[in-house]
C-alpha positions as CSV (number, residue, x, y, z in Angstrom):
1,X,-21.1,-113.7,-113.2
2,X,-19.7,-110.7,-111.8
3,X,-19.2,-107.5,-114.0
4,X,-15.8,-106.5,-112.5
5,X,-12.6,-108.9,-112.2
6,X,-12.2,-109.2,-108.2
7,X,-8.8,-111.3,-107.6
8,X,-7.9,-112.5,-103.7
9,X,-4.5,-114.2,-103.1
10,X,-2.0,-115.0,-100.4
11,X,-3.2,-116.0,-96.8
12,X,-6.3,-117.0,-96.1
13,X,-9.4,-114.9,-96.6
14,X,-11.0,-113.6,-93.3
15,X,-14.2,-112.5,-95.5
16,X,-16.6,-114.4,-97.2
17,X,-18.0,-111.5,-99.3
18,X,-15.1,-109.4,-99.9
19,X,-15.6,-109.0,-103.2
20,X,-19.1,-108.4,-103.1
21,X,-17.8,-105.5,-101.1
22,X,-15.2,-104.2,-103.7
23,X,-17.9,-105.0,-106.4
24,X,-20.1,-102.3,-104.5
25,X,-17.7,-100.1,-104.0
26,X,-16.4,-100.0,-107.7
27,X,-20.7,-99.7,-108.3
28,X,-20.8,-96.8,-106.0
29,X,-17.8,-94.8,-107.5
30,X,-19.2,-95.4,-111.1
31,X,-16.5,-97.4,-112.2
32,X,-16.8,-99.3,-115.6
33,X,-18.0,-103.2,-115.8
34,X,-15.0,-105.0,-116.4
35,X,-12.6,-103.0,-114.1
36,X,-10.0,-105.2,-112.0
37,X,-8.7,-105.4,-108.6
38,X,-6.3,-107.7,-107.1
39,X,-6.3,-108.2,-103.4
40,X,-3.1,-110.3,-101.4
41,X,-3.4,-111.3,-97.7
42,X,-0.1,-111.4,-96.9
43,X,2.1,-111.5,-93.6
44,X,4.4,-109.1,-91.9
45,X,7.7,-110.3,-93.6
46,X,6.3,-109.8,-97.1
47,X,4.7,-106.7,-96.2
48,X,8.0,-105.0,-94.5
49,X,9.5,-105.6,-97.8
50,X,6.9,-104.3,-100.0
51,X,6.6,-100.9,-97.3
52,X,10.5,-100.6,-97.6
53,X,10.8,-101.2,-101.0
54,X,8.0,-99.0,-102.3
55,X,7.8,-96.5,-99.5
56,X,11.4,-96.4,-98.3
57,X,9.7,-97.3,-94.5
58,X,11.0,-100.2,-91.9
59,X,8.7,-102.6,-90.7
60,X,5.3,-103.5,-91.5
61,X,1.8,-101.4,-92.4
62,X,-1.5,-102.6,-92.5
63,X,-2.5,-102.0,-96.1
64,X,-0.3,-100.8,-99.5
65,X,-2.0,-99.8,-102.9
66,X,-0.3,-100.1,-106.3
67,X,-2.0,-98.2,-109.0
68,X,-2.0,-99.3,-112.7
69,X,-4.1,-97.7,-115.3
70,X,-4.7,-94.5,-113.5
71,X,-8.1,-94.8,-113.5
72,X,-10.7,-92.7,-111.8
73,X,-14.0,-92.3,-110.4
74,X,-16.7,-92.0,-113.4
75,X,-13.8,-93.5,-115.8
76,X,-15.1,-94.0,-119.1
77,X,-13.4,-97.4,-120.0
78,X,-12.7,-100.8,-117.7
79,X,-8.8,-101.2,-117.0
80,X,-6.9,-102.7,-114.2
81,X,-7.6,-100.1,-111.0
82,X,-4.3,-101.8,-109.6
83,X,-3.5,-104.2,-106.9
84,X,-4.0,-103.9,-102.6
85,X,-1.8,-106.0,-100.3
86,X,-3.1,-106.4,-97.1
87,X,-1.0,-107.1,-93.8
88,X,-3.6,-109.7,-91.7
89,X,-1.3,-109.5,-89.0
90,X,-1.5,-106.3,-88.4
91,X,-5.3,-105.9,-89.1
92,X,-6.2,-108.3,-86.3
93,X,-4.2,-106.0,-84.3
94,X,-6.2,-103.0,-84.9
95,X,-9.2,-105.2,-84.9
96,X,-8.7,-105.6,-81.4
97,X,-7.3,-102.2,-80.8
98,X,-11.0,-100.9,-82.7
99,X,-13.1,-103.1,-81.2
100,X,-14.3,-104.8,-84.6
101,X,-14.1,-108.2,-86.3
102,X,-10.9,-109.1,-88.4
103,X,-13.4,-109.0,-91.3
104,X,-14.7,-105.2,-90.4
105,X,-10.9,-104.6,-90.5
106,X,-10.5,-106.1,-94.0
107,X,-13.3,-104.5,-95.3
108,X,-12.1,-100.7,-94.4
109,X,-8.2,-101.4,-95.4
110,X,-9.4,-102.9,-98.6
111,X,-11.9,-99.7,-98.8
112,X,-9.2,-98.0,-97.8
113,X,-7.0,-99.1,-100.2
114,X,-9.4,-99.3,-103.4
115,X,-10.0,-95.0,-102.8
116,X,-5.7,-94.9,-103.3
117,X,-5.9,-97.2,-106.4
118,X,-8.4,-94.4,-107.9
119,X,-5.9,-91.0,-106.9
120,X,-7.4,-90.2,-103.6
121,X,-4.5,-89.4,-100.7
122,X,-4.8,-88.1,-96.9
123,X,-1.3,-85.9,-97.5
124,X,-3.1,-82.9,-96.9
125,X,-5.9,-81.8,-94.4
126,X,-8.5,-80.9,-97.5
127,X,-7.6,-84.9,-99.0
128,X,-8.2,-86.6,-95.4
129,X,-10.9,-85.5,-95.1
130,X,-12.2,-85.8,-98.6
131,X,-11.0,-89.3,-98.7
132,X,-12.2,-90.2,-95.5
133,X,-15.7,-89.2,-96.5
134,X,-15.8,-90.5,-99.0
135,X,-14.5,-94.0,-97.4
136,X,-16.8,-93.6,-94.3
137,X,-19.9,-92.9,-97.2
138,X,-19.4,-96.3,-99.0
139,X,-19.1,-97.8,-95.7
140,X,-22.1,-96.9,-94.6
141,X,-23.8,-97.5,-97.9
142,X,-21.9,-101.3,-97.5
143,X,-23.9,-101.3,-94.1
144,X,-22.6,-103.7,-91.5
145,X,-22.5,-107.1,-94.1
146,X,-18.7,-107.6,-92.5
């Protein structure tokens, strides 16, 4: 039984171990047993509305976060990190525009997604490159299992 609560809804899943790849992830960042993270594969339709509604932006993105508890790296106590909607549409576009699987894709949007849920941003300079790091550092630690 896993020690964190890993949810995937909505289209199909292009990933057979996408959780195990959260569940590392949440290992790696020191996050508390019992934390949880909802991930929805959804189309281009439901993600224009979530990007207009929540980012005030037309059209579809590849991935969205929604934060909940506020938790971050090293938290203390399990909670609900948030949820991460993902546009598989528009990852098998950049797939084939990066030269990776759809399942490579996933796996950095989700990654991608997971470092928002925990506070970290690419606004600035100093937090792209901090969060991209960070993101290309768990990754690598992942190794090429997608």
């Amino acid at each position: 039984m896993s020690a964190y609560v890993v949810e995937i809804t909505g289209l199909p899943n292009p990933c057979a171990d996408l959780t195990a790849l959260i569940e590392h992830h949440l290992v790696e960042l020191g996050m508390p047993e019992g934390c949880e993270v909802s991930v929805a594969f959804v189309d281009e339709s439901e993600m224009s509305a979530l990007h207009e509604r929540w980012m005030g932006e037309a059209g579809p993105t590849d991935v969205l976060s929604f934060p909940m508890d506020e938790l971050v790296p090293r938290a203390a106590e399990p909670g609900v990190l948030g949820d991460i909607a993902v546009c598989i549409p528009v990852a098998e576009r950049q797939a084939e525009t990066h030269g990776r699987s759809l399942c490579a894709e996933v796996g950095f949007l989700v990654t991608h997604g997971t470092l928002h849920l925990l506070g970290y941003d690419h606004a600035t300079e100093e937090e792209y490159r901090e969060m991209f790091a960070l993101q290309d550092s768990l990754l690598e630690s992942w190794g090429n299992r997608t």
